[in-house]
C-alpha positions in Angstrom: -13.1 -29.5 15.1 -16.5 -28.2 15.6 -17.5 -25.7 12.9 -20.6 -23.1 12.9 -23.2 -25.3 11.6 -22.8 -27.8 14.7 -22.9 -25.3 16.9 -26.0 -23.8 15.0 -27.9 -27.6 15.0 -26.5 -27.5 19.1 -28.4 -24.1 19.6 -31.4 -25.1 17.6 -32.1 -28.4 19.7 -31.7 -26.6 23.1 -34.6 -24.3 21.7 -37.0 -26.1 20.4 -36.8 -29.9 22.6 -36.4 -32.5 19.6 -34.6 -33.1 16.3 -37.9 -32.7 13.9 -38.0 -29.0 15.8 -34.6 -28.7 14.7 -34.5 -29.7 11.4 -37.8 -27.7 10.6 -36.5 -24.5 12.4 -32.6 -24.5 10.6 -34.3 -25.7 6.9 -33.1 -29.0 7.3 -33.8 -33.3 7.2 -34.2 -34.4 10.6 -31.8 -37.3 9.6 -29.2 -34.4 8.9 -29.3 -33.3 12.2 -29.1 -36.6 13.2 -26.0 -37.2 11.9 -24.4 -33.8 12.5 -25.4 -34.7 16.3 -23.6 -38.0 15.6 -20.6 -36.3 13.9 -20.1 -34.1 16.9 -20.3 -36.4 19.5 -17.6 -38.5 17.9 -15.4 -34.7 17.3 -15.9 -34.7 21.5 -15.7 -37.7 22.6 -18.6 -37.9 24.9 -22.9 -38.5 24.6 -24.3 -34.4 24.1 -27.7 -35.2 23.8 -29.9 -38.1 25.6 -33.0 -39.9 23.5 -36.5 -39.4 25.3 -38.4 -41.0 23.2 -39.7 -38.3 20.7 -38.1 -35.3 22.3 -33.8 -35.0 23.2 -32.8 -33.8 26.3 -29.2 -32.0 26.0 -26.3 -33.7 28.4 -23.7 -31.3 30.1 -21.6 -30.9 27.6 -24.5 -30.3 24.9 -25.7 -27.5 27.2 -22.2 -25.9 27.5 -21.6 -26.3 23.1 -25.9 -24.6 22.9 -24.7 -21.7 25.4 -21.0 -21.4 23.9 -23.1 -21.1 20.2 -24.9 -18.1 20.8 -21.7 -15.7 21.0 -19.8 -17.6 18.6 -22.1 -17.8 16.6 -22.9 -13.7 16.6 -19.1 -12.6 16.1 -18.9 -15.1 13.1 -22.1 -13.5 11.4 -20.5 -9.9 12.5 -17.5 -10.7 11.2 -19.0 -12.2 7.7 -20.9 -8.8 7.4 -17.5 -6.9 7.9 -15.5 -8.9 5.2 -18.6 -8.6 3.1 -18.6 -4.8 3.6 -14.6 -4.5 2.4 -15.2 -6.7 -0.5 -18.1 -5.0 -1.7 -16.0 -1.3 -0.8 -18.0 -0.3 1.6 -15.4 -0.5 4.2 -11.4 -1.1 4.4 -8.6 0.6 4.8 -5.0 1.0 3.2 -1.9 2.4 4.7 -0.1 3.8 2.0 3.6 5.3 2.3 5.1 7.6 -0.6 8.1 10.0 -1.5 7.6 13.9 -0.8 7.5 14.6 -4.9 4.8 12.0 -5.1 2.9 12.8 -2.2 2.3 16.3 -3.3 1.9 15.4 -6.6 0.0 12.1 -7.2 -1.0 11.1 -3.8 -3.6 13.9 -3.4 -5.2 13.4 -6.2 -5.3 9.6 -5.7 -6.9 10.3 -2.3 -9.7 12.7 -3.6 -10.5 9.8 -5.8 -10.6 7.1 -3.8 -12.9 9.2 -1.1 -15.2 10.4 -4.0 -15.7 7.0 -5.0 -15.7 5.0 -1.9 -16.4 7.1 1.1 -16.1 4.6 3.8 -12.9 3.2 2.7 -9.8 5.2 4.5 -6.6 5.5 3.3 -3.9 6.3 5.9 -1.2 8.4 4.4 2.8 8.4 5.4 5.7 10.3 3.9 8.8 7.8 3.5 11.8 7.4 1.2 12.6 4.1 -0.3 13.6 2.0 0.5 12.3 2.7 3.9 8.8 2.4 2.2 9.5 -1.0 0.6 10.9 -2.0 4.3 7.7 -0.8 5.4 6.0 -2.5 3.1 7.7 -5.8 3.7 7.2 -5.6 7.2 3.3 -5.6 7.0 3.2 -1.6 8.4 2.3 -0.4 4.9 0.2 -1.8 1.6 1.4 0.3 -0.8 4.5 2.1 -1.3 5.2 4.7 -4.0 8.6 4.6 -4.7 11.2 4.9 -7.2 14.9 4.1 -9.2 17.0 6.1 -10.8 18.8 4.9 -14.5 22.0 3.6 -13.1 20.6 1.9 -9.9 22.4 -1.2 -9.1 20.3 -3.9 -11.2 20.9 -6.5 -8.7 20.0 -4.0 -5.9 17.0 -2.9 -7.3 15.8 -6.2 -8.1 16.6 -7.2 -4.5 14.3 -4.3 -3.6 11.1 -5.2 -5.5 11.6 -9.4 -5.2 8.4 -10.8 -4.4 6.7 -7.9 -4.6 4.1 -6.8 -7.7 4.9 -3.1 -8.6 2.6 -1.1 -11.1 4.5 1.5 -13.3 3.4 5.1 -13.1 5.8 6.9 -14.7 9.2 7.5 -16.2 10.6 10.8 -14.5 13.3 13.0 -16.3 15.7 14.5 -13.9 16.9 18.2 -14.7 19.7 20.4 -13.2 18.7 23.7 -11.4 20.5 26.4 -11.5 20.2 30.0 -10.2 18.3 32.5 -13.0 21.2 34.4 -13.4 23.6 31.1 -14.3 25.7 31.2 -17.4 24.0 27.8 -18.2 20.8 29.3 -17.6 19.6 29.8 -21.0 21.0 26.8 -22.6 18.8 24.2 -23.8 20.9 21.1 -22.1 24.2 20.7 -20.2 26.8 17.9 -20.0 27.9 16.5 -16.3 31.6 16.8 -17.7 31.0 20.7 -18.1 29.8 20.5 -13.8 33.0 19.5 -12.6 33.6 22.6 -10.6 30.3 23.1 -9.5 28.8 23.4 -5.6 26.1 21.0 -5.4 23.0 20.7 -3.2 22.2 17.2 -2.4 18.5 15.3 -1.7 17.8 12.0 -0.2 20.2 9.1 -0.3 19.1 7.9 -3.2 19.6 11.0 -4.9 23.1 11.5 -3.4 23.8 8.1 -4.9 22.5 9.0 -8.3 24.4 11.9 -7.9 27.6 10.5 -6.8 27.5 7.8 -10.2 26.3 10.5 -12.6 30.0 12.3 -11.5 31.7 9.7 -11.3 30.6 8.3 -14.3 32.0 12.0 -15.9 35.5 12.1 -14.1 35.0 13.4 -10.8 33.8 13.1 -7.5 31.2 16.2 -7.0 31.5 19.2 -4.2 28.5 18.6 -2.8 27.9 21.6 -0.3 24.7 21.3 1.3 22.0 17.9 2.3 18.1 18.2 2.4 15.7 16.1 1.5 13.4 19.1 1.2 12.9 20.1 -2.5 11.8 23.6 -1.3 14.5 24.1 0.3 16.8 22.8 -2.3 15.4 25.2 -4.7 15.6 28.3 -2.4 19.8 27.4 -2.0 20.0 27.4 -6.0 18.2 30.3 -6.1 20.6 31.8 -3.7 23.9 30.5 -5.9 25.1 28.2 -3.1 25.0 25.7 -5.6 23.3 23.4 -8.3 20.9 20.6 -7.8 19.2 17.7 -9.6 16.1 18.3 -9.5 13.4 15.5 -10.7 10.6 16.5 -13.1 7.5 15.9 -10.7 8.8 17.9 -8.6 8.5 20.8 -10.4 5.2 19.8 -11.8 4.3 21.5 -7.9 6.7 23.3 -6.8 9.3 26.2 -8.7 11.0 29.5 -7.6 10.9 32.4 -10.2 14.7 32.6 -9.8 15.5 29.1 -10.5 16.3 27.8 -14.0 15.9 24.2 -15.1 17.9 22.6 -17.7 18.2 19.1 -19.5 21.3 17.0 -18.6 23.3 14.8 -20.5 23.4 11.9 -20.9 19.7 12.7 -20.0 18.5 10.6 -16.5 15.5 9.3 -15.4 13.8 8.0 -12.7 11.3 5.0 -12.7 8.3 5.9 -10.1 5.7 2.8 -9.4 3.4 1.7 -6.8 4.7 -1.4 -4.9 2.6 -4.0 -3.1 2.2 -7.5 -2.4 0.8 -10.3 -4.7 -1.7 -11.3 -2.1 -2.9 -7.4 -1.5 -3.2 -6.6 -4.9 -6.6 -8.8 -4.5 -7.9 -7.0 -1.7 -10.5 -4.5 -3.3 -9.4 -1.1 -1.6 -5.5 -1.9 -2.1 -6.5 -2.6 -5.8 -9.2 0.5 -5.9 -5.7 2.8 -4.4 -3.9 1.5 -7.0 -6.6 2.2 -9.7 -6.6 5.5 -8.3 -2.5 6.7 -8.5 -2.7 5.2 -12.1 -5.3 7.9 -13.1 -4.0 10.7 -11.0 -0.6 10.4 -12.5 -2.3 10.0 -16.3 -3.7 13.6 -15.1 -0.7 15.0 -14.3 -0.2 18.9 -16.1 2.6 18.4 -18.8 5.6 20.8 -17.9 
């Protein structure tokens, strides 16, 4: 194989006519470039230079490495300078995927951050639910995935979900039930799922359908569930309505309530776990790791409810 410094010695003895030339112009022994002549001639099978007494007159295929060296040479010192530049943060960029509660939650902030402290690194930004982001993510069209799993998730699932993959914990997320302001629940401090049974219920993404579906179950009873969206506002303007009653995830409502919408603790009490997903070998790379840096802090500054 012939590697940069070859081609750099090739370059070197077409511009300046001998091997002392050489050697003097790239720091070198003239015997080094004697040898790397040597070593490069036995890589090619065939003579590159001819011997004129003190000078060296390149052969055909000498002049075709010498010409070749110049271009090669330049994209290998342009792309050194690039990799340089995105391990030293001053260039890169991350394609990160999250859930709508965490991208108008967390994400923002994690975004201001990671422009504040290294403008020339760009973060690309997509809403996705897992486990469409882990897919994503898995697939090489992502580096980072925000995602989440309710208490009660399949273990073996789950873990199918995250194998291989490095995940950082951001935070455990109480789930709440929503009803409308004017609810006979309204002013309690905490309802059971038992208590729901006859309840309409507005349901979210399919993850939260599931959830849904095992908290119910789990109580005795398969739940009416009237209405789908995996919009949050929406799901708030239906309970606010009294077309029915939603779970509703804390973080959510750390952005986004409706004046006629009353939250309330469930029991048993559920949680979600939110973390940001990557791969082992990302992690390393300085803007995945400065992204991740970044969502850690925004969620530590997240307004308590």
């Amino acid at each position: 194989m012939i590697d940069a410094a070859g081609l750099r010695v090739m370059k070197a003895i077409a511009q300046e006519g001998s091997f002392t030339a050489a050697a003097a112009s790239l720091g070198y022994s003239q015997p080094a470039v004697s040898q790397m002549v040597r070593r490069l001639e036995d890589k090619t099978g065939t003579a590159l230079v001819e011997r004129l007494g003190r000078s060296v007159r390149l052969t055909e295929a000498g002049h075709v490495l010498a010409r070749t060296a110049t271009p090669v040479l330049a994209a290998l010192e342009a792309a050194e300078g690039e990799v340089a530049s995105i391990a030293g943060l001053r260039a890169g960029r991350v394609r990160l995927m999250a859930f709508p509660s965490a991208s108008s939650t967390v994400v923002p902030r994690a975004l201001s951050l990671v422009k504040q402290r290294y403008p020339d690194v760009q973060v690309t930004f997509a809403e996705a639910e897992p486990p469409e982001s882990l897919a994503a993510l898995r697939a090489g069209d992502c580096d980072v995935a925000v995602a989440f799993s309710y208490d009660g998730d399949e273990i073996a699932a789950h873990a199918e979900d995250l194998e291989g993959l490095t995940t950082l914990d951001l935070l455990e997320d109480e789930v709440r039930l929503a009803v409308p302001a004017d609810h006979p629940f309204a002013g309690r401090g905490s309802v059971s799922m038992e208590e729901l049974e006859s309840a309409s219920w507005i349901a979210g993404c399919p993850r939260c359908r599931g959830h849904l579906l095992s908290l119910a179950t789990s109580a005795g009873y398969t739940p009416d569930v009237a209405f789908e969206t995996e919009d949050y506002v929406t799901v708030l303007g239906l309970v606010a309505e009294g077309l029915g009653v939603a779970l509703i995830p804390e973080l959510i409502l750390r952005s986004t309530q409706h004046p006629r919408v009353a939250t309330i603790a469930i029991e048993p009490a559920s949680r979600r776990s939110v973390q940001a997903v990557t791969t082992p070998d990302l992690q390393r790379v300085p803007a995945v790791k400065a992204t991740l840096d970044a969502l850690r802090e925004a969620t530590d500054a997240l307004p308590n409810l």
